[in-house]
Biopython code that builds the backbone (N, CA, C, O; Angstrom):
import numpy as np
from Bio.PDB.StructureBuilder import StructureBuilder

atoms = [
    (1, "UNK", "N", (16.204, 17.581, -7.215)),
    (1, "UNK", "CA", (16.248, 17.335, -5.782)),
    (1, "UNK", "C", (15.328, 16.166, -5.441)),
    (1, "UNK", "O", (14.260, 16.088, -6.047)),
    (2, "UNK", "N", (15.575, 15.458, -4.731)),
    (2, "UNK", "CA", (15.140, 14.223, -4.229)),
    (2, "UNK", "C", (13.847, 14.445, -3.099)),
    (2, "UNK", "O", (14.028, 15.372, -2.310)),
    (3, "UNK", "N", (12.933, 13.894, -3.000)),
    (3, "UNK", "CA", (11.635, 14.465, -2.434)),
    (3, "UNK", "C", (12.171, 14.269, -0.868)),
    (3, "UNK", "O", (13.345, 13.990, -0.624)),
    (4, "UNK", "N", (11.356, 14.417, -0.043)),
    (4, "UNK", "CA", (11.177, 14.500, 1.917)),
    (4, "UNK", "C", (11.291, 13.327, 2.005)),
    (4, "UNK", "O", (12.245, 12.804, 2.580)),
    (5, "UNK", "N", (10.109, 12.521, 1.319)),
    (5, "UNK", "CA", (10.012, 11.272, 1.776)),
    (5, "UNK", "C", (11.253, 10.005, 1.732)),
    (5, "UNK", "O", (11.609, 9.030, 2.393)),
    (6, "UNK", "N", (11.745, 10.994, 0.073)),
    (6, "UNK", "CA", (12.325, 9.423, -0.117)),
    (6, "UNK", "C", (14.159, 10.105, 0.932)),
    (6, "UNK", "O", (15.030, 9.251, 1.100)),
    (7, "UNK", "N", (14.342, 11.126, 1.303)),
    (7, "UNK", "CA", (15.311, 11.437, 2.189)),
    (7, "UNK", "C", (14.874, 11.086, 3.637)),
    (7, "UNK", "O", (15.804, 11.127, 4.442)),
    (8, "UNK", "N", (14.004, 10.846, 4.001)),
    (8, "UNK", "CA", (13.261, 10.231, 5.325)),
    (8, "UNK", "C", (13.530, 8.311, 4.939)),
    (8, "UNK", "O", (13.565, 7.453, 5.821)),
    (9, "UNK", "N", (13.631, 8.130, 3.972)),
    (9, "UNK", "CA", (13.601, 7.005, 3.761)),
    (9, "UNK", "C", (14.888, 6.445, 3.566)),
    (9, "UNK", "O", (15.158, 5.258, 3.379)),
    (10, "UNK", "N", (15.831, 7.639, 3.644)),
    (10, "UNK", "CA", (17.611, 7.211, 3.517)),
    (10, "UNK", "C", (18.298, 7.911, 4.316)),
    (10, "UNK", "O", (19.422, 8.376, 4.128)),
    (11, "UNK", "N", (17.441, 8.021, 5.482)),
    (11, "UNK", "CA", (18.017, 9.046, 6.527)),
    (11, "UNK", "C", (19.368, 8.536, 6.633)),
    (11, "UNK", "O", (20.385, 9.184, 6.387)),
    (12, "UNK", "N", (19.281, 6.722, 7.209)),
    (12, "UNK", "CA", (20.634, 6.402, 7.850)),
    (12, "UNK", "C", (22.076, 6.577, 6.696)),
    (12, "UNK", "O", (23.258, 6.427, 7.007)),
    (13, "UNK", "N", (21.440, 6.989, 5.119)),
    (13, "UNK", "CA", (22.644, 7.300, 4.535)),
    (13, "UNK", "C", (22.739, 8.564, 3.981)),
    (13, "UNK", "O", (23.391, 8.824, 2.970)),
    (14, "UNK", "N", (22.016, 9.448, 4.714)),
    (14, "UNK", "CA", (22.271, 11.200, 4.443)),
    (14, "UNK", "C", (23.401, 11.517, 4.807)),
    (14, "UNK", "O", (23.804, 11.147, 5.910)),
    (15, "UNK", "N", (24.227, 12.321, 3.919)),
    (15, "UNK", "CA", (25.209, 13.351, 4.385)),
    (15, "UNK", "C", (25.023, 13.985, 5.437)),
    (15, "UNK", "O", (23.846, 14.111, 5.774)),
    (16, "UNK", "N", (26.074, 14.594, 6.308)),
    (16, "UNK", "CA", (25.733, 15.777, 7.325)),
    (16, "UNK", "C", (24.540, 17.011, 6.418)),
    (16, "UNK", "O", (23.387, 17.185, 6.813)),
    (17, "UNK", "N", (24.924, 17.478, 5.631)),
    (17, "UNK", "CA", (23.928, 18.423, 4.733)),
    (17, "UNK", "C", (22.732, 17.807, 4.611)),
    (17, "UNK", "O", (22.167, 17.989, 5.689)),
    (18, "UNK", "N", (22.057, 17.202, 3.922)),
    (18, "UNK", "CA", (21.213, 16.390, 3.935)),
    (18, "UNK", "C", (20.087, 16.167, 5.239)),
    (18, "UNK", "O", (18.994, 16.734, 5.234)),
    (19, "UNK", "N", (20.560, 15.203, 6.406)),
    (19, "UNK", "CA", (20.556, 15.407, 7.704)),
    (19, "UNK", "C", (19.967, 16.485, 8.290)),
    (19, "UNK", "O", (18.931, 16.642, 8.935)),
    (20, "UNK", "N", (20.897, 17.232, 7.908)),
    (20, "UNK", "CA", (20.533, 18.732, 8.679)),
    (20, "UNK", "C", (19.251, 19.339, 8.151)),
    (20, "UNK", "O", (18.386, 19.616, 8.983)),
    (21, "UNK", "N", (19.046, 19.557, 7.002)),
    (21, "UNK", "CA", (17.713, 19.651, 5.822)),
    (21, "UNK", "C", (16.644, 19.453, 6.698)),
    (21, "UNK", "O", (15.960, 20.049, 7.530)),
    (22, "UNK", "N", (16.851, 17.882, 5.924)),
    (22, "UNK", "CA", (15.478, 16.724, 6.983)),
    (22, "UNK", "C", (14.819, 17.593, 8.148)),
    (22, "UNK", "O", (13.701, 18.108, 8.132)),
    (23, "UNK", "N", (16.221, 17.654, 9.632)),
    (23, "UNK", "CA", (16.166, 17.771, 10.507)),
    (23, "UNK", "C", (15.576, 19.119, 10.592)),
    (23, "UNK", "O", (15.081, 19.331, 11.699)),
    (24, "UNK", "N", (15.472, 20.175, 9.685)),
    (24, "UNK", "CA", (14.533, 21.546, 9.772)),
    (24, "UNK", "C", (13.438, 21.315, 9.324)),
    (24, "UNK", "O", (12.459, 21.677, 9.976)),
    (25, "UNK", "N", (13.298, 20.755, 8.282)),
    (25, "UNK", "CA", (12.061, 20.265, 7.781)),
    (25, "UNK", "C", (11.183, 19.539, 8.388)),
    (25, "UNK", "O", (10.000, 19.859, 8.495)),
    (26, "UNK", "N", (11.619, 18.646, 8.774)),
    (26, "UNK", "CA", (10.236, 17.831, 9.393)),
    (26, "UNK", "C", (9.725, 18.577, 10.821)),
    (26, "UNK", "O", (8.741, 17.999, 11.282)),
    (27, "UNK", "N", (10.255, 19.942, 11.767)),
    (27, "UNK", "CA", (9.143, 19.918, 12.506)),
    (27, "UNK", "C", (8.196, 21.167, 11.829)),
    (27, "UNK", "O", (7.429, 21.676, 12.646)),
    (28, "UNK", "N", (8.152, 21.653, 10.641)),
    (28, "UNK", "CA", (7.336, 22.831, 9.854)),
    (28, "UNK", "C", (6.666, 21.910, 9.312)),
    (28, "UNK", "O", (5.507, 22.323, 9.334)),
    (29, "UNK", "N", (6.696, 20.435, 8.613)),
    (29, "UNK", "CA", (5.956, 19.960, 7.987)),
    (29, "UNK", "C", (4.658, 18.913, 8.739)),
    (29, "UNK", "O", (5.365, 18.199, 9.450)),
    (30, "UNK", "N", (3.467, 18.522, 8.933)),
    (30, "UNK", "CA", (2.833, 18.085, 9.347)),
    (30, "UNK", "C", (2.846, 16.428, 8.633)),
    (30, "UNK", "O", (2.817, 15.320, 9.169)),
    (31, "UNK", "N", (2.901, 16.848, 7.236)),
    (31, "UNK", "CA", (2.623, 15.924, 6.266)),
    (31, "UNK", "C", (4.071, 14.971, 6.651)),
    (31, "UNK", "O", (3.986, 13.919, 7.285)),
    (32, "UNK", "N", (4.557, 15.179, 6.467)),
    (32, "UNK", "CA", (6.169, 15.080, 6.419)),
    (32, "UNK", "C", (6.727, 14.080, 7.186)),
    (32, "UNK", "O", (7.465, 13.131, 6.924)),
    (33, "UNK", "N", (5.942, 14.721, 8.719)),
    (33, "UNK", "CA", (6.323, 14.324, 9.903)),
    (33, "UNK", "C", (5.166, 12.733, 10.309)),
    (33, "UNK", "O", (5.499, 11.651, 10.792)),
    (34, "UNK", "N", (3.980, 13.162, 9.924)),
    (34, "UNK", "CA", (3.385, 11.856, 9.701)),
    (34, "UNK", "C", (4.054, 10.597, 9.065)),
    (34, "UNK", "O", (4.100, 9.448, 9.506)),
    (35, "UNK", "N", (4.520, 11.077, 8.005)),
    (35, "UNK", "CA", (4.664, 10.188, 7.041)),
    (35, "UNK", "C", (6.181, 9.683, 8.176)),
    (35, "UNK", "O", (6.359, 8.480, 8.367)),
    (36, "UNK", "N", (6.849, 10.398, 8.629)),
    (36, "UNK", "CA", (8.173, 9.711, 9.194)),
    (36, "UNK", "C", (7.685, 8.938, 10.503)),
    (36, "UNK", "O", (8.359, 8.148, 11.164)),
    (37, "UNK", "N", (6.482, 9.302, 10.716)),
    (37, "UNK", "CA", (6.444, 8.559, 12.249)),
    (37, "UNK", "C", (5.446, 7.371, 11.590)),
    (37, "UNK", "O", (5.197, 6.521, 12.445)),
    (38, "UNK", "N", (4.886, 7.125, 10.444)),
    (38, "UNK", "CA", (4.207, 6.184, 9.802)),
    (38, "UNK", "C", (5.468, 5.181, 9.493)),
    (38, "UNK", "O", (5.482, 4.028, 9.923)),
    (39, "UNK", "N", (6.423, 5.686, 8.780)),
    (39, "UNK", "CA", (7.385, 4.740, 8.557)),
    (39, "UNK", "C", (8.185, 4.747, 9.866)),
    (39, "UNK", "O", (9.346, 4.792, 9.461)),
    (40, "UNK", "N", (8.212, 4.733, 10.852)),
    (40, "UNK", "CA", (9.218, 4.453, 11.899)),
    (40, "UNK", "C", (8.240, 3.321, 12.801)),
    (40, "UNK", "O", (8.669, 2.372, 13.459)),
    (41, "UNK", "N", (6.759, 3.742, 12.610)),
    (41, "UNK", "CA", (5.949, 2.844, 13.095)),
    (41, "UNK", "C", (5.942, 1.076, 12.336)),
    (41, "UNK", "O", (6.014, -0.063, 12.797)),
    (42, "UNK", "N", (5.840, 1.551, 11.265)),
    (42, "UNK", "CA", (6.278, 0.396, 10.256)),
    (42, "UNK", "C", (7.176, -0.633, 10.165)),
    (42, "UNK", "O", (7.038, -1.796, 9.785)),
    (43, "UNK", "N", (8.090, -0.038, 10.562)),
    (43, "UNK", "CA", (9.662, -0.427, 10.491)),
    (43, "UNK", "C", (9.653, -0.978, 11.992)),
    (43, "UNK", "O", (10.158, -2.095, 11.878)),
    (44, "UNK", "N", (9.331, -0.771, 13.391)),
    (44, "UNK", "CA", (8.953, -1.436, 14.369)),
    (44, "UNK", "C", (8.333, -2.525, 14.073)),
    (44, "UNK", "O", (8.845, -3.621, 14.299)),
    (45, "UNK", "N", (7.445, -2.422, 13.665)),
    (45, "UNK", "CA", (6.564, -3.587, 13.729)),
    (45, "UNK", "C", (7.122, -4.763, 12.786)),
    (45, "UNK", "O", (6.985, -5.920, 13.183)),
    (46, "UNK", "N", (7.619, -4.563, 11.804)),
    (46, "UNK", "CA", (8.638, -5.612, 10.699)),
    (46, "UNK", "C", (9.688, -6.090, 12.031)),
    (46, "UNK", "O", (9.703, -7.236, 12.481)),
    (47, "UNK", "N", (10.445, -5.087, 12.484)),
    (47, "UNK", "CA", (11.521, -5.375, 13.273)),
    (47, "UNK", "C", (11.331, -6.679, 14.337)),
    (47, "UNK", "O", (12.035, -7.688, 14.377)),
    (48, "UNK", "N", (10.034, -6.312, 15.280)),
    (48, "UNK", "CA", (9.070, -7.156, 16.179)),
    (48, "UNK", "C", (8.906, -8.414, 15.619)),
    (48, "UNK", "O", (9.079, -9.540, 16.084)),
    (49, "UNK", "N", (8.472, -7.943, 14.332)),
    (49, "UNK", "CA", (7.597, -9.909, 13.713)),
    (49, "UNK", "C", (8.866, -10.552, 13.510)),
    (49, "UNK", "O", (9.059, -11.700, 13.909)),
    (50, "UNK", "N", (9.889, -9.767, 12.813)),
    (50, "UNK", "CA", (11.092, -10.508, 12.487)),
    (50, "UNK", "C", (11.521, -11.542, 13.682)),
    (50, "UNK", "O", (11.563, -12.770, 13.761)),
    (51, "UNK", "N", (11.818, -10.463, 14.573)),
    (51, "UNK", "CA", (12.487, -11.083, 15.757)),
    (51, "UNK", "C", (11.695, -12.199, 16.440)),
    (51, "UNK", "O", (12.222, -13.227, 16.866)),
    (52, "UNK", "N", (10.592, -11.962, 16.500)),
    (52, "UNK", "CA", (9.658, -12.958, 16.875)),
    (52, "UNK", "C", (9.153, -14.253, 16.017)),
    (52, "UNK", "O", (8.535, -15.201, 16.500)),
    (53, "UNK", "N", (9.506, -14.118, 14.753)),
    (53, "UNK", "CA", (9.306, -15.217, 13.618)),
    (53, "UNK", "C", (7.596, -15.309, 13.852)),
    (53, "UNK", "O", (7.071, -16.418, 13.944)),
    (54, "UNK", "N", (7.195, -14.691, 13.894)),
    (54, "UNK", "CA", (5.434, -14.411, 13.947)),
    (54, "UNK", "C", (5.007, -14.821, 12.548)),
    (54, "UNK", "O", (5.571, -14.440, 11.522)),
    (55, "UNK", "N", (3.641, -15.881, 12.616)),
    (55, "UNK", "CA", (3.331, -16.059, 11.192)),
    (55, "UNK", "C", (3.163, -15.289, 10.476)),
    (55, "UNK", "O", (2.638, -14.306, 10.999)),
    (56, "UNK", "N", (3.426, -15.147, 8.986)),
    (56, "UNK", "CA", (3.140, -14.159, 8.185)),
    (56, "UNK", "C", (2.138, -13.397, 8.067)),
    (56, "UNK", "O", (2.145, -12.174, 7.925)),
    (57, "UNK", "N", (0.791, -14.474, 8.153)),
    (57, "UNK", "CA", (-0.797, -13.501, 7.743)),
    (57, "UNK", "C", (-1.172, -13.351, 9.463)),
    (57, "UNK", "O", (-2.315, -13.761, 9.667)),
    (58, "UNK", "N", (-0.442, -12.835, 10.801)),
    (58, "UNK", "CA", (-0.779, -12.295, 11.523)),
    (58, "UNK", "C", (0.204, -11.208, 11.724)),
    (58, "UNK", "O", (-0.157, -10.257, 12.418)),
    (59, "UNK", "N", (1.713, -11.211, 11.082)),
    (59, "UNK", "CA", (2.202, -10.231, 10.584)),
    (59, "UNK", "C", (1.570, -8.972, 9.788)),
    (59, "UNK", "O", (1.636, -7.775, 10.067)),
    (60, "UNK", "N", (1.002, -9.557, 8.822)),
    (60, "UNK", "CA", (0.172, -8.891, 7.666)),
    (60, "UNK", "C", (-0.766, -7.779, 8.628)),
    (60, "UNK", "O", (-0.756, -6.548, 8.653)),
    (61, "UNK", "N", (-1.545, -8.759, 9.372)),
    (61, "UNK", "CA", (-2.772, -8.183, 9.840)),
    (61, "UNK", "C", (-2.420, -6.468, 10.968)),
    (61, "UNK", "O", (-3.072, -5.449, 11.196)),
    (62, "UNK", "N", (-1.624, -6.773, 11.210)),
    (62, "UNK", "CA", (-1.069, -6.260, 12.418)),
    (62, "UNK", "C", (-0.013, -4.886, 11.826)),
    (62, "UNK", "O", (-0.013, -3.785, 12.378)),
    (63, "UNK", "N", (0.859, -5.239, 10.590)),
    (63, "UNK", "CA", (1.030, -3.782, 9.718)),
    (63, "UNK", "C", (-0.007, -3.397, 9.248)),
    (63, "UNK", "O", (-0.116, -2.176, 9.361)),
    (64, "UNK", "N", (-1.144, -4.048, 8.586)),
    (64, "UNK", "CA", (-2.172, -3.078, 8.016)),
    (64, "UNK", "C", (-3.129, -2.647, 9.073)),
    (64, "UNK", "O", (-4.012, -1.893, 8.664)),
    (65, "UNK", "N", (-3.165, -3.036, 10.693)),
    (65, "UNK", "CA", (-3.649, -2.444, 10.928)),
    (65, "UNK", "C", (-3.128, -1.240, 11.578)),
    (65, "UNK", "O", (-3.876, -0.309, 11.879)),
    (66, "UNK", "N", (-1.796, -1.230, 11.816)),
    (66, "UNK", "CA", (-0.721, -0.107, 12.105)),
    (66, "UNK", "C", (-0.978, 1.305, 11.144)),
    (66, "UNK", "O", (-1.192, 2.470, 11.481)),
    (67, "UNK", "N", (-0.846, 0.600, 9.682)),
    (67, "UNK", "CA", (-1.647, 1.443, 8.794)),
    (67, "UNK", "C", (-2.786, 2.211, 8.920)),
    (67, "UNK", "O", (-2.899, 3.371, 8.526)),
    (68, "UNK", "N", (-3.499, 1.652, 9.389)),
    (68, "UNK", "CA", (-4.785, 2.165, 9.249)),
    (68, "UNK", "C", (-5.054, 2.937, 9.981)),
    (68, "UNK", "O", (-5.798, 3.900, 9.793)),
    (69, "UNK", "N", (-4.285, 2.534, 11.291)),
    (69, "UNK", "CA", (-4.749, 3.371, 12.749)),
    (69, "UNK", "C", (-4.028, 5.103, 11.950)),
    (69, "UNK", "O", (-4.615, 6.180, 12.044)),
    (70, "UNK", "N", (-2.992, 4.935, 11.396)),
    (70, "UNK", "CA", (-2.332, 6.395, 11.476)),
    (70, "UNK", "C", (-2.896, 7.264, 10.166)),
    (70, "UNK", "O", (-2.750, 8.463, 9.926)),
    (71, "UNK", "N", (-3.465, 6.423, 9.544)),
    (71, "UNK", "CA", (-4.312, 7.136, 8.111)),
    (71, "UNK", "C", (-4.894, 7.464, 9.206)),
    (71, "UNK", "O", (-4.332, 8.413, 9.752)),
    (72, "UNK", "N", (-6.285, 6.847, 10.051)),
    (72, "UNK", "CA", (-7.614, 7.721, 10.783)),
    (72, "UNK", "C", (-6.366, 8.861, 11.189)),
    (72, "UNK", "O", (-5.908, 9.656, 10.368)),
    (73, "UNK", "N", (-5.968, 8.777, 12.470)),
    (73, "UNK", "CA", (-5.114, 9.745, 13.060)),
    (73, "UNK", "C", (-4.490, 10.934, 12.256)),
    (73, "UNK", "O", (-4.548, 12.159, 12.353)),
    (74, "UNK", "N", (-3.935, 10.139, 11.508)),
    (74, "UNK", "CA", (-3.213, 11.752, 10.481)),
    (74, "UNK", "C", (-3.568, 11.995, 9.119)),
    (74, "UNK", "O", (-2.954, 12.677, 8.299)),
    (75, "UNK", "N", (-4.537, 11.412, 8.987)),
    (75, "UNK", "CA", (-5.010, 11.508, 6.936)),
    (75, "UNK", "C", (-4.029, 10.944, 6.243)),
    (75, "UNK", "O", (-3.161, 11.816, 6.214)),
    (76, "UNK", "N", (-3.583, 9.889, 5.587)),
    (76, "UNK", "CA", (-2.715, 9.167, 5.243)),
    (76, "UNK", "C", (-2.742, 9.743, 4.013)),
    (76, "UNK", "O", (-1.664, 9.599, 3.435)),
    (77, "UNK", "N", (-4.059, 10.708, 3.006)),
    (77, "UNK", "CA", (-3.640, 10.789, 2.064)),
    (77, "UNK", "C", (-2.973, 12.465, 2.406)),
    (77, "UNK", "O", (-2.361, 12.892, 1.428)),
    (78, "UNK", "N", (-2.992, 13.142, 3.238)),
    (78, "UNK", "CA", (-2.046, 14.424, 3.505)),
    (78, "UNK", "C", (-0.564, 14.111, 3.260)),
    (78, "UNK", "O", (0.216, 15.021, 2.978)),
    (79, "UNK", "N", (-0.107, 12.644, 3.378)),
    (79, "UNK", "CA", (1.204, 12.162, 3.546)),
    (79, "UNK", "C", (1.621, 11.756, 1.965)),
    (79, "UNK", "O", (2.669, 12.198, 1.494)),
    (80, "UNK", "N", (0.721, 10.874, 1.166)),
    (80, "UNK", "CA", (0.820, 11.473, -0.238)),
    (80, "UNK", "C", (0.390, 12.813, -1.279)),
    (80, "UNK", "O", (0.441, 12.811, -2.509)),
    (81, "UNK", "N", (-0.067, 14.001, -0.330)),
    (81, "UNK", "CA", (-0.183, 15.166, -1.380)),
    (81, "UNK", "C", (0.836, 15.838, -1.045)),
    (81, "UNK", "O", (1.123, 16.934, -1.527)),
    (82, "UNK", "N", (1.678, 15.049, 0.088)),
    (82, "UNK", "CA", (2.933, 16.163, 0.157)),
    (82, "UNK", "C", (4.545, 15.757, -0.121)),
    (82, "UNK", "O", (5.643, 16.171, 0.250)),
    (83, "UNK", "N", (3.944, 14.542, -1.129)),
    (83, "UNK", "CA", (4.865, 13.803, -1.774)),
    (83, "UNK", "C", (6.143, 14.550, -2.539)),
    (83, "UNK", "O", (7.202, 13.922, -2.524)),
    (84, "UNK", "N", (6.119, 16.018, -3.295)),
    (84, "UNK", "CA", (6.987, 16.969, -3.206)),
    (84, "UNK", "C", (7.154, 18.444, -2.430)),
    (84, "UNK", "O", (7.594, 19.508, -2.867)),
    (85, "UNK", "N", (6.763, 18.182, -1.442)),
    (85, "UNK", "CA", (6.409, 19.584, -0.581)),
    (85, "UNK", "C", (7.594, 20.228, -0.542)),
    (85, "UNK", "O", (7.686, 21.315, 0.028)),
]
sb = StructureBuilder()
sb.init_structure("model")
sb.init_model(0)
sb.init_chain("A")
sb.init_seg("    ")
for serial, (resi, resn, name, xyz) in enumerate(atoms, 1):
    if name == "N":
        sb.init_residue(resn, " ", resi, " ")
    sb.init_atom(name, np.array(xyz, "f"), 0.0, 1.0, " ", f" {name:<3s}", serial, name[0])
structure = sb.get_structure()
């Protein structure tokens, strides 16, 4: 079976089954759910610089500090010990 994360990470090509999984899982999981709102945060901010053609090393600065803010906030390493939860 394929871990949370990396099915959070192929949501847009989950089966209905699949989908549905996810969709029970992530509000029991804490870890889980971090980690999906870490990558949805992520994925904004790529989306933003893209569209904006923003220089790269203020791109940079601006995901790692996206990063960082949600490690303080949610323990970033809770989001890798629950790498097979």
């Amino acid at each position: 079976m394929r871990s949370w994360q990396e099915l959070i990470l192929d949501r847009e090509y989950l089966d209905e089954v699949q989908r549905r999984d996810l969709d029970q899982h992530l509000p029991n999981c804490n870890n889980c759910r971090a980690w999906a709102k870490a990558l949805g945060e992520a994925e904004a901010v790529v989306t933003d610089q893209l569209l904006a053609e923003m220089d790269p090393l203020a791109f940079r600065a601006q995901l790692l500090h996206a990063l960082a803010r949600e490690r303080r906030q949610n323990g970033w390493q809770r989001c890798l010990i629950c790498w097979m939860c």
